[in-house]
Backbone as a ProteinNet text record, in pm:
[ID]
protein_1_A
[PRIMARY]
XXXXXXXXXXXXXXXXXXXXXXXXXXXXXXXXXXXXXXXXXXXXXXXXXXXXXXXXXXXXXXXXXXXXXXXXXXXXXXXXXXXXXXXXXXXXXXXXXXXX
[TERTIARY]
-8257	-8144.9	-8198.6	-8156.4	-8174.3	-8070	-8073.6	-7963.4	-7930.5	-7858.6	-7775.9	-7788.2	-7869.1	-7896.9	-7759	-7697.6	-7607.6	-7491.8	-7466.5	-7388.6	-7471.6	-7529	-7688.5	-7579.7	-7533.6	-7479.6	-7528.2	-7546.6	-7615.3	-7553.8	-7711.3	-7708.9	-7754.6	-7689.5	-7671.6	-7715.9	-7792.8	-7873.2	-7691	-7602.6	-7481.7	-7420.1	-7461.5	-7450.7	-7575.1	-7679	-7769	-7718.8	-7596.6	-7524.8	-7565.2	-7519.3	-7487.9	-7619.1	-7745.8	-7900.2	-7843.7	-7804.6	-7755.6	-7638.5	-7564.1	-7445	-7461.2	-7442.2	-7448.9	-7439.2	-7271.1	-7248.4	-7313.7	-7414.6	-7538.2	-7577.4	-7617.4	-7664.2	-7609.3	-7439.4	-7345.3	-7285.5	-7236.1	-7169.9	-7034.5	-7031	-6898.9	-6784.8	-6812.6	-6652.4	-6589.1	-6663.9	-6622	-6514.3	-6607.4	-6544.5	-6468.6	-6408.9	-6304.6	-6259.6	-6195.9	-6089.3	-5989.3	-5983	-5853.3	-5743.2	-5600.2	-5483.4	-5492	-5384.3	-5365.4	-5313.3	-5303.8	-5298.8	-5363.9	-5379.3	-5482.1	-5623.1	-5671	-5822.2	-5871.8	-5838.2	-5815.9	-5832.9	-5659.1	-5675.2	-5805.6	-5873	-5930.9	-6100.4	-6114.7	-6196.2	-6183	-6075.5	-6044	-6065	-6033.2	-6099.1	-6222.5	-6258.2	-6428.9	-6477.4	-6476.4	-6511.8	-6518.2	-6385.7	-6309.8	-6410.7	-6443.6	-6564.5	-6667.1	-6747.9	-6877.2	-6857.4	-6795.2	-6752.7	-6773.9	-6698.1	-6690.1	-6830.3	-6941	-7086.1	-7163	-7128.9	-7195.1	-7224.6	-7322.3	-7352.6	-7311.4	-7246	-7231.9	-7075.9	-6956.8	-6836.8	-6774.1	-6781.6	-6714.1	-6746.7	-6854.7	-6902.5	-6874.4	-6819.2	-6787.1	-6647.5	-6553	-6433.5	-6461.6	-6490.4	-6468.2	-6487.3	-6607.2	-6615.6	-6483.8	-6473.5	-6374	-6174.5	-6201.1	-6047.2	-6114.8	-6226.3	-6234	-6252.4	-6296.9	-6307.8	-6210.4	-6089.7	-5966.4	-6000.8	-6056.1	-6134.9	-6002.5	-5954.4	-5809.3	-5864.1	-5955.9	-5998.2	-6094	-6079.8	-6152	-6097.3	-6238.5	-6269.6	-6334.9	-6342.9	-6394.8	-6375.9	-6480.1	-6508.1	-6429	-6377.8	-6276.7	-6176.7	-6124.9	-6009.9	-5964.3	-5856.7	-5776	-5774.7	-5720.7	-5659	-5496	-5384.5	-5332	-5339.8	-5443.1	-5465.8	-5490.2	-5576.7	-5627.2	-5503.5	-5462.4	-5295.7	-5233.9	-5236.7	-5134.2	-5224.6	-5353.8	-5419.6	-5386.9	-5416.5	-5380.6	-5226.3	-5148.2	-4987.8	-5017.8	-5055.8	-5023.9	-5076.3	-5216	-5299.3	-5258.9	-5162.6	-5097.3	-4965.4	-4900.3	-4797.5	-4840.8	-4971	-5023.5	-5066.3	-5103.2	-5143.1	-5018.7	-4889.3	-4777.8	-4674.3	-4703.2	-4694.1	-4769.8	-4877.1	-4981.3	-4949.9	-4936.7	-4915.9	-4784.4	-4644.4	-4532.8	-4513.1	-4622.1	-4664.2	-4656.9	-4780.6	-4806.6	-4781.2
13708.9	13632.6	13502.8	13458.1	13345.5	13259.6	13137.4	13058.1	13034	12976.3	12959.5	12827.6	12689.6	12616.1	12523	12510.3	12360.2	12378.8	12486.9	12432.3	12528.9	12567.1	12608.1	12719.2	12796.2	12880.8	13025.3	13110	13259.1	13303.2	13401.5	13435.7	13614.9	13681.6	13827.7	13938.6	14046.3	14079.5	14134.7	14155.9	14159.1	13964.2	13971.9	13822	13769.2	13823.6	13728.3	13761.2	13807.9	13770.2	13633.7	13529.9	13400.1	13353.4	13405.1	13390.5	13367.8	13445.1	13457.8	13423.6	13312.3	13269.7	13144	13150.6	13036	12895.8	12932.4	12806.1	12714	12806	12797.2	12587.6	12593.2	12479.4	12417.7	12407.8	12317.3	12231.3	12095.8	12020.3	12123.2	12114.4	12171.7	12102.1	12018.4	11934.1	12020.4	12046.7	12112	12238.2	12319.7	12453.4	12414.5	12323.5	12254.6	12160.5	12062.1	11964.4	11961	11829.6	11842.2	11837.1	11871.3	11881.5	11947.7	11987.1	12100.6	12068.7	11936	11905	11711.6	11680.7	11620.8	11700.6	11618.7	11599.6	11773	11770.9	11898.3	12071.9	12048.7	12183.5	12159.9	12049.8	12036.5	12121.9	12031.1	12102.1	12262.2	12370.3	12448.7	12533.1	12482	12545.4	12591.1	12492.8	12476.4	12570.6	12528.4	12617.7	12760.2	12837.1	12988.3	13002.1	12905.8	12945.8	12961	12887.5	12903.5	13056.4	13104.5	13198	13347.5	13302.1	13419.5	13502.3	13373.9	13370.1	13395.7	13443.8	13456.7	13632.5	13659.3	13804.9	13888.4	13734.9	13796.9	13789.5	13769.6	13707.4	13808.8	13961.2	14049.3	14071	14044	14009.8	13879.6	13744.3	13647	13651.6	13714.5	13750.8	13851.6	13952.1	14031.4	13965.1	13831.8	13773.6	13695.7	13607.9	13501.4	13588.3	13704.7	13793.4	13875.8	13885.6	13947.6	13826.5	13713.5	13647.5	13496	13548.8	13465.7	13321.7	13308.1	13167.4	13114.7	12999.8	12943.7	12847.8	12809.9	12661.4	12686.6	12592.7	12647.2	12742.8	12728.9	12896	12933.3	13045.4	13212.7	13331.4	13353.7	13487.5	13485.4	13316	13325.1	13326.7	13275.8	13295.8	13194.9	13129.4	12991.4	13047.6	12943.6	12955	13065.7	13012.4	13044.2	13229.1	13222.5	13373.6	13438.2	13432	13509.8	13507.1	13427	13421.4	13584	13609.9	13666	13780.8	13818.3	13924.6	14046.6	13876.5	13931.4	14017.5	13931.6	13977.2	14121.2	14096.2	14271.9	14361.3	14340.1	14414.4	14448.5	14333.1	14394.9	14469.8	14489.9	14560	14667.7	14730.8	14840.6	14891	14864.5	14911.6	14935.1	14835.7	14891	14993.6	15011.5	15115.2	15228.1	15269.5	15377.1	15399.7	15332.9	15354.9	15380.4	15361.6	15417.2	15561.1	15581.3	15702.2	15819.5	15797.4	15878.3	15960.3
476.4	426.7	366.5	266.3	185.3	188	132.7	92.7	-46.1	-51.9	-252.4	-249.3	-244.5	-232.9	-218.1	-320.6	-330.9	-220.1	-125.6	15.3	71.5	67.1	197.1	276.6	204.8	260.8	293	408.8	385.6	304	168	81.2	148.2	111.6	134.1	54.3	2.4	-90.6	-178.3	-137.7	-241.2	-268.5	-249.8	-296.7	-364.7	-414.4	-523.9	-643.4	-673.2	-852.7	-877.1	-765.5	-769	-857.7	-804.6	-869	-1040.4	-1061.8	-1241.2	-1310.9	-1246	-1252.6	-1323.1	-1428.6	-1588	-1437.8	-1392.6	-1320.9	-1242.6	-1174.9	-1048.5	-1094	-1246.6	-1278.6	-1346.7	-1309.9	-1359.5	-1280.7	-1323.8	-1271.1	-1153.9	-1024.2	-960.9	-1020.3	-1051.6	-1068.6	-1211.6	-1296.1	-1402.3	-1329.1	-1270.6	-1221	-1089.3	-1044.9	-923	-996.2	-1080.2	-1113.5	-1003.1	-1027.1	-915.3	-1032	-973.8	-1055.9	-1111.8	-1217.7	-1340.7	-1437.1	-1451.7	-1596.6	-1636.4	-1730.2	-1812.2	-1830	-1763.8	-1807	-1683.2	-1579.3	-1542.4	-1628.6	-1720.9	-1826.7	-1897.8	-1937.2	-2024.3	-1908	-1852	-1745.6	-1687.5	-1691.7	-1617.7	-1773.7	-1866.3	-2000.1	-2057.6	-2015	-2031.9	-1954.4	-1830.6	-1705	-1732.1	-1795.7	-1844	-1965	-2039.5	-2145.1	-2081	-2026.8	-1973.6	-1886.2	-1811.9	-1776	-1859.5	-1989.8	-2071.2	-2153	-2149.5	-2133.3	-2044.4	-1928	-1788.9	-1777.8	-1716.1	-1730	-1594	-1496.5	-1341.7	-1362.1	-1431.3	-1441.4	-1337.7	-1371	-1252.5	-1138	-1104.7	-954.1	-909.4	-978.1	-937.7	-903.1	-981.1	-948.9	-820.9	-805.1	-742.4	-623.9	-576.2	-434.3	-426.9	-593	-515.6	-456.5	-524.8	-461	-352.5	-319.5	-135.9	-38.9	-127.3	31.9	-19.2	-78.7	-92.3	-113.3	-250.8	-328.2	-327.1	-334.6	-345.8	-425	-456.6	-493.8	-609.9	-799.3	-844.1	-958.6	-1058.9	-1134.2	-1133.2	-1075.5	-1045.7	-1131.8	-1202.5	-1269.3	-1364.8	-1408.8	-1548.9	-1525.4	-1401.3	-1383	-1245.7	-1317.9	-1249.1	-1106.6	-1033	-926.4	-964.4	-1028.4	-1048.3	-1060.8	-1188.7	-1225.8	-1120.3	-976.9	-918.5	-830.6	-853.2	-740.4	-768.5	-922.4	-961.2	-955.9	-982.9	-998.2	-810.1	-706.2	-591.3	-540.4	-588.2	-573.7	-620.7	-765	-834.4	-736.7	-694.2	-597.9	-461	-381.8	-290.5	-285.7	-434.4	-491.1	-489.1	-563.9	-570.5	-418.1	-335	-201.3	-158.4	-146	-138.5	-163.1	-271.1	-377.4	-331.5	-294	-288	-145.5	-22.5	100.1	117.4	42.4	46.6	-32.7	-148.3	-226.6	-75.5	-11.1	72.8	203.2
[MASK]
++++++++++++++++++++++++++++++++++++++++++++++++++++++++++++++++++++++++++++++++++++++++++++++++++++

């Protein structure tokens, strides 16, 4: 086991995407703003670009909706967005377990 340096957190061999994550050597504050509007959208924009350049973007999403990121952009996608990506996702399990 390794660590991911900037919160020295255990790093897991499904977790070295992070190794190749544009973000790895960016300012956090870019990809966390506080608020959601000024200088924020402007930040939470940026962030969704650098993102759209990243070669790990679906493995970054895919951690921050299993281990319920609330804070932040993740894999290109707001707080908000992953709000809504989750809802749909527990609609569909709903959906599939009343299917059956």
């Amino acid at each position: 086991m390794t660590t991911t340096g900037y919160l020295e957190m255990p790093c897991t061999a499904q977790d070295e995407w992070r190794d190749d994550a544009l973000c790895r050597n960016t300012d956090p504050e870019l990809f966390f703003p506080i608020g959601t509007t000024g200088h924020a959208v402007v930040a939470i924009e940026e962030a969704k670009r650098l993102c759209t350049e990243c070669k790990v973007i679906s493995e970054c999403l895919d951690f921050a909706l299993d281990t319920n990121q609330d804070s932040g952009v993740w894999g290109g996608h707001s707080e908000e967005e992953r709000r809504a990506i989750r809802r749909v996702r527990a609609a569909e399990a709903r959906a599939a377990r009343l299917s059956s």
